[in-house]
N, C-alpha and C positions, 0 to 999 in steps of 0.2 A: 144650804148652809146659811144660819142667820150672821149679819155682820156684826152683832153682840158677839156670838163664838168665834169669830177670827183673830189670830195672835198677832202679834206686831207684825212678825215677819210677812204672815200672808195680809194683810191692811196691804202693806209699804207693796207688794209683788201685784195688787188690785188698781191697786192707785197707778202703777207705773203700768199697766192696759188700759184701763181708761185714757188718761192720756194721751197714750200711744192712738187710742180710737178715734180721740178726739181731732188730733193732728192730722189724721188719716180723712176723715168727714170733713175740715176744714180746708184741707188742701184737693179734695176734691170741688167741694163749690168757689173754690179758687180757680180751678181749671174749667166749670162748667161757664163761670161768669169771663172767663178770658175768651173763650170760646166763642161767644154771642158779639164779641168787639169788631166791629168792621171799619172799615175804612170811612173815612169821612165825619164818624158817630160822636157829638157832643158827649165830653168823659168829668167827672167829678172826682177824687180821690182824697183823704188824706197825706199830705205831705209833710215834710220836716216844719212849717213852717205855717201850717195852718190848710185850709181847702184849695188845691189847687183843679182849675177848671181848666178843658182843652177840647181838641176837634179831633 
């Protein structure tokens, strides 16, 4: 099916799996990169307040 012949309703039903996929893929390389964190390991992150760095 070309995405020129989708109706509104099936767009808005595409859009809300995609999404869903994407959340899905994100929260996995969330879990793989938490995964690798060990004890001791110099960490960088985004914080409320700018870059915050730790051990």
């Amino acid at each position: 099916m070309r995405i020129e012949d989708m109706t509104l309703d099936q767009l808005m039903e595409l859009n809300t799996l995609i999404c869903q996929r994407i959340d899905q893929l994100q929260e996995r390389e969330t879990m793989e990169a938490l995964m690798q964190l060990r004890l001791g390991m110099k960490v960088t992150f985004e914080g409320r307040y700018g870059q915050v760095f730790g051990i």
